[in-house]
Each structure stands twice: as structure tokens, then as C-alpha cells.
C-alpha positions as CSV (number, residue, x, y, z in Angstrom):
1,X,8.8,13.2,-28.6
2,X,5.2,12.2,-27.7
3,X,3.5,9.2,-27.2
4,X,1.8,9.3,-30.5
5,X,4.4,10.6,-32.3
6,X,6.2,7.5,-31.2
7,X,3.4,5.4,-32.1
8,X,3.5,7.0,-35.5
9,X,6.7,5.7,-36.2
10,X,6.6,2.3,-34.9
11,X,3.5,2.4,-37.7
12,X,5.2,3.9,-40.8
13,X,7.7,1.6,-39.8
14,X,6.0,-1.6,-39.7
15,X,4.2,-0.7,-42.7
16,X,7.5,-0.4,-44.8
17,X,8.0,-4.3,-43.9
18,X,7.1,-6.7,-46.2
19,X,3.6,-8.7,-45.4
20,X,5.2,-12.0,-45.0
21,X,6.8,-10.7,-41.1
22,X,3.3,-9.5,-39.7
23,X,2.8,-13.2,-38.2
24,X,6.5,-12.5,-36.2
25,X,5.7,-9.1,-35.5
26,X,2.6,-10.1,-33.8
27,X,4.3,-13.0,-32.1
28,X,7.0,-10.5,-31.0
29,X,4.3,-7.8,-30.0
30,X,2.3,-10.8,-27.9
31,X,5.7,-12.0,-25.8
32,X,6.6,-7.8,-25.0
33,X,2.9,-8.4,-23.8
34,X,3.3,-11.2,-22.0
35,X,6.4,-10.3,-20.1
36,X,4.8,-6.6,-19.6
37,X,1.9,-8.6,-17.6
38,X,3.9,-10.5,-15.6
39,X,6.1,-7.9,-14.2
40,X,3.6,-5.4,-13.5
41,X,1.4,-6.2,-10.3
42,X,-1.9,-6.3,-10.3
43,X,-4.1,-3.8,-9.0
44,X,-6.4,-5.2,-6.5
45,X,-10.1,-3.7,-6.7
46,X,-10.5,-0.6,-4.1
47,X,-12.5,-3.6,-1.7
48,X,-9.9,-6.1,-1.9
49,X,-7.2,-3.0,-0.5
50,X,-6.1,-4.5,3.0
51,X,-6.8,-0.6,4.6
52,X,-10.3,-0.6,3.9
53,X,-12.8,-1.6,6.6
54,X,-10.0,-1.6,9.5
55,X,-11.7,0.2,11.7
56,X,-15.5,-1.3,10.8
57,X,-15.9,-2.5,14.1
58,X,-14.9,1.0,16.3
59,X,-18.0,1.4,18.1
60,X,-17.1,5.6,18.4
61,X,-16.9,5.5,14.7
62,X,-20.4,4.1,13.7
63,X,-21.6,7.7,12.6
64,X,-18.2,8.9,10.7
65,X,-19.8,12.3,9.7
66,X,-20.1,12.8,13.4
67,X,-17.2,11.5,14.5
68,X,-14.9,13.8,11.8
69,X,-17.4,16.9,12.8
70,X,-15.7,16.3,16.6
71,X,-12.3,16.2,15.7
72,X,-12.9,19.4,13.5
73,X,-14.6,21.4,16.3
74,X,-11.7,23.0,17.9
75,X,-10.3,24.2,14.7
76,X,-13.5,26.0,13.7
């Protein structure tokens, strides 16, 4: 079963219930929420990623395009 197909039956589902439990359906749809975002981590921006800018200061690295060219030149 897919994704949407799933989704189509939560729907058809929730529609069958009276109108009077959409205020605890949304409450109970909020907490699965709330608990979902709690346990997942956050994912930091691509910046924030401890690996990037390591080797900034490598002075044999200030032209990368150069420096990659080199280590390819025996291969080619």
C-alpha cells in the first residue's frame, strides 16, 4: 500500500466520524506531532555541519581546483 493510499483511508475514515470528535482528533494529531519532533533530530544547516571549513586554513589548499588537478595528475 502507498503512501496516499494510506492517506486515503485515514481520510474516508475520519470523515465517517461524527463532527463532535474533530477537536480530539486534532488534539490527538498535534501530540503524534509533538512527540514526532522531539525524537527526530534536527538537521543542522549545511554551515552549521562540524566537517565544513576544517581545512580553511591549509595554506597548500588555498586554490582547491589546483590542488585536486595535482592529486589527479598521475591518474591521467
Amino acid at each position: 500500500m502507498s503512501d496516499l493510499d494510506l492517506i486515503a483511508q485515514i481520510d474516508e475514515k475520519i470523515q465517517q466520524l461524527p463532527v463532535e470528535l474533530l477537536p480530539e482528533i486534532d488534539d490527538y494529531v498535534n501530540s503524534l506531532l509533538q512527540e514526532y519532533q522531539n525524537t527526530v533530530p534536527s538537521v543542522k544547516k549545511r554551515s552549521e555541519q562540524p566537517l565544513i571549513g576544517i581545512w580553511k586554513d591549509r595554506e597548500d589548499m588555498q586554490d582547491v581546483e589546483s590542488y585536486v588537478r595535482q592529486l589527479r595528475k598521475p591518474r591521467y
